[in-house]
C-alpha positions in Angstrom: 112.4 154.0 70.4 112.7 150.3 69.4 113.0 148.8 66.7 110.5 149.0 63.9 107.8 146.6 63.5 108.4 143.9 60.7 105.5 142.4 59.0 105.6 138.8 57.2 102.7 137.9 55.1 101.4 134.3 54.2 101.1 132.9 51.3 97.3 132.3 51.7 97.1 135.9 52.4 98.7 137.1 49.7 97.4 135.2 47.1 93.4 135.7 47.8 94.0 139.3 48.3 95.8 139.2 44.8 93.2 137.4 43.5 90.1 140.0 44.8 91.9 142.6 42.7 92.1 140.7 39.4 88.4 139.5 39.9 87.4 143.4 39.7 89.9 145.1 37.6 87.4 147.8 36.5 86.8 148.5 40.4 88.5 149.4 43.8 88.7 146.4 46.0 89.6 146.0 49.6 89.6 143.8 52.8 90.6 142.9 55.9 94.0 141.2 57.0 94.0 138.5 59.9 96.9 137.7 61.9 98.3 137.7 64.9 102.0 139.3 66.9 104.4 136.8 67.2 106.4 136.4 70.2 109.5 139.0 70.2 111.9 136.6 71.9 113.7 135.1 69.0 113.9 138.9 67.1 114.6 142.8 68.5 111.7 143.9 66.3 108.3 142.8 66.8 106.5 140.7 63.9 103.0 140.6 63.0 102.5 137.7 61.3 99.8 138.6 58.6 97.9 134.7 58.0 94.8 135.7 56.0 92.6 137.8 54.2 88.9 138.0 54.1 87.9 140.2 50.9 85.0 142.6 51.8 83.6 144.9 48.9 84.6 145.9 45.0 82.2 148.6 46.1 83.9 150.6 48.4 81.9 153.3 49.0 80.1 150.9 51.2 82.8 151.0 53.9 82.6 154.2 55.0 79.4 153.0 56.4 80.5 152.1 59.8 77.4 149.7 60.6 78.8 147.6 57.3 82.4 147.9 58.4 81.5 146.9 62.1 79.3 143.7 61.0 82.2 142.6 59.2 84.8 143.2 61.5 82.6 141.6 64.3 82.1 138.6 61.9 85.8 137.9 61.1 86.9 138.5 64.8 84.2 135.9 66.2 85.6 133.4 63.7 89.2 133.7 63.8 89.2 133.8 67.9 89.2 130.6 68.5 92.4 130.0 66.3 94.1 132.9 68.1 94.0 134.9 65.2 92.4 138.9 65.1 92.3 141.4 62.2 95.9 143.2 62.3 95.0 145.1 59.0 93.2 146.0 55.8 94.1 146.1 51.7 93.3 148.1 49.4 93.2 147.9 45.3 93.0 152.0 43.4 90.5 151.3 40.6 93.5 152.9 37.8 96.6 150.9 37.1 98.5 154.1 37.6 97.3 155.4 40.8 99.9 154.6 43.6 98.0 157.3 46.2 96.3 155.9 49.9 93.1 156.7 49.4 90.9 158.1 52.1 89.1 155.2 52.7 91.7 153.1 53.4 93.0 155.6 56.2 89.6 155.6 57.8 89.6 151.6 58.2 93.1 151.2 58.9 92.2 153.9 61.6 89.3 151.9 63.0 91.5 148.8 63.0 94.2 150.9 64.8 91.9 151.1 67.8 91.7 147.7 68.5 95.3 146.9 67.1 98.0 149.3 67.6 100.6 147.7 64.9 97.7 147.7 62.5 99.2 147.7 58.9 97.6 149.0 55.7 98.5 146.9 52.0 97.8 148.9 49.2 97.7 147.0 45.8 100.2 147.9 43.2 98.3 147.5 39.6 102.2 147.6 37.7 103.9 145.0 39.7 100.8 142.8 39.8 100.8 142.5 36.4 104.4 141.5 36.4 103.8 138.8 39.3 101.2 137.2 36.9 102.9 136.6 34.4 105.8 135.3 36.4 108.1 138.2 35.5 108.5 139.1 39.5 109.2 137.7 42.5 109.0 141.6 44.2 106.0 142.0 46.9 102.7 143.2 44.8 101.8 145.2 47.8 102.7 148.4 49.7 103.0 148.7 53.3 101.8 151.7 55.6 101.8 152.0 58.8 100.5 154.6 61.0 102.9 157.0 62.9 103.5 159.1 66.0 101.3 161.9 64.2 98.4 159.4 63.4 99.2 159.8 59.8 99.3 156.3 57.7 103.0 156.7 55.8 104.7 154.1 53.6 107.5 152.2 55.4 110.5 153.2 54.0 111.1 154.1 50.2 108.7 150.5 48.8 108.2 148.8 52.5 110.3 145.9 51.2 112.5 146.4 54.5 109.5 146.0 56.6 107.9 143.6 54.8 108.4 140.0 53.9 106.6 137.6 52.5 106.5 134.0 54.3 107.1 131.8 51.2 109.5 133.0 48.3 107.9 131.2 46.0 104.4 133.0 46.7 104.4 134.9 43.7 104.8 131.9 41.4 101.6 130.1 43.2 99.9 133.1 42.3 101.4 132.7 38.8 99.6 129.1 38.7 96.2 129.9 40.2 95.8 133.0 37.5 96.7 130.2 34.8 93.9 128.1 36.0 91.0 131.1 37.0 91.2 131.2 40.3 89.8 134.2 40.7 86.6 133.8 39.1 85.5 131.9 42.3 86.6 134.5 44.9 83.8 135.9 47.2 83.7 138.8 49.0 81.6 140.2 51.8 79.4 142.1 49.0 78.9 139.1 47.2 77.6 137.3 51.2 75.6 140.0 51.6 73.7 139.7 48.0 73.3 136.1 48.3 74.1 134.4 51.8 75.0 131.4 50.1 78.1 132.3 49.3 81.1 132.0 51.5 83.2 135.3 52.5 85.6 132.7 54.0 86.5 131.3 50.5 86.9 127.5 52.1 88.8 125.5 49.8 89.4 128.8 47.3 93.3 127.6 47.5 93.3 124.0 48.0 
């Protein structure tokens, strides 16, 4: 076998995904991760190179519904084509602070996103560090990684994914820090909110500027 897959995560990424969760604390949020596989030349192990995230529902009983989960797939591939990106993954946020478990639903989209991408990657929120990062206490990764294995069963990459998973800027959790400070993400829009009224942007432009 080769070596594992490594997985390096934006700062853009990171922080909207971040900032889904703390707009719905009282509620499960998830959403899609864009990206693409870097060339393996320079490194034994492949990278996929995690650039974005689009946030699709604080109701996520609505993506089991595959016709909802297939509109938005089909709307973030068409748009991120043309700058060589695709959707390499999802996030997820557990409702309770204390509740470190993959749910079901998350294994059922990172499945669906498997087909199409065979080093798809699942981020599950954790509540407990998130809080720390927030208040500028930790500069750890506020996500988990799982990947998908030989037995089609999503398991955590080693004993907190930290050797799998990097993120791109070292600094990312103090930006995330600074855009709490100033409400940031009271103006994040997900793919629920689209759908309710179209005239708000699931591609957040300018969320982070």
């Amino acid at each position: 076998m080769g070596a594992e897959c490594k997985y390096e995560v934006a700062q853009v990424a990171y922080v909207k995904l971040a900032l889904h969760a703390l707009k719905h604390p009282a509620a499960a949020v998830n959403g899609l991760l864009v990206g693409r596989l870097l060339d393996g030349a320079a490194s034994p192990a492949a990278v996929v190179s995690v650039a974005d995230a689009v946030p699709l529902s604080h109701h996520p009983h609505h993506l089991p519904l595959l016709p909802t989960l297939e509109l938005a797939l089909t709307l973030v591939e068409d748009h991120f084509a043309a700058q060589g990106l695709a959707v390499v993954g999802y996030y997820h946020a557990n409702t309770r602070r204390d509740d470190a478990d993959l749910p079901p639903v998350a294994k059922r989209v990172g499945d669906h996103v498997f087909r199409n991408f065979p080093r798809a990657a699942v981020l599950l929120l954790d509540n407990k560090k998130l809080e720390e990062a927030v208040k500028g206490k930790s500069r750890e990764p506020v996500v988990q990684l799982y990947t998908r294995d030989s037995s089609k069963s999503w398991r955590q990459a080693g004993s907190d994914g930290s050797s799998q998973l990097t993120l791109k800027e070292p600094s990312t959790n103090m930006v995330l820090a600074d855009h709490v400070t100033t409400k940031k993400w009271q103006q994040v829009v997900d793919f629920d909110d689209h759908l309710d009224d179209i005239s708000k942007d699931w591609l957040n432009p300018g969320l982070l500027a």
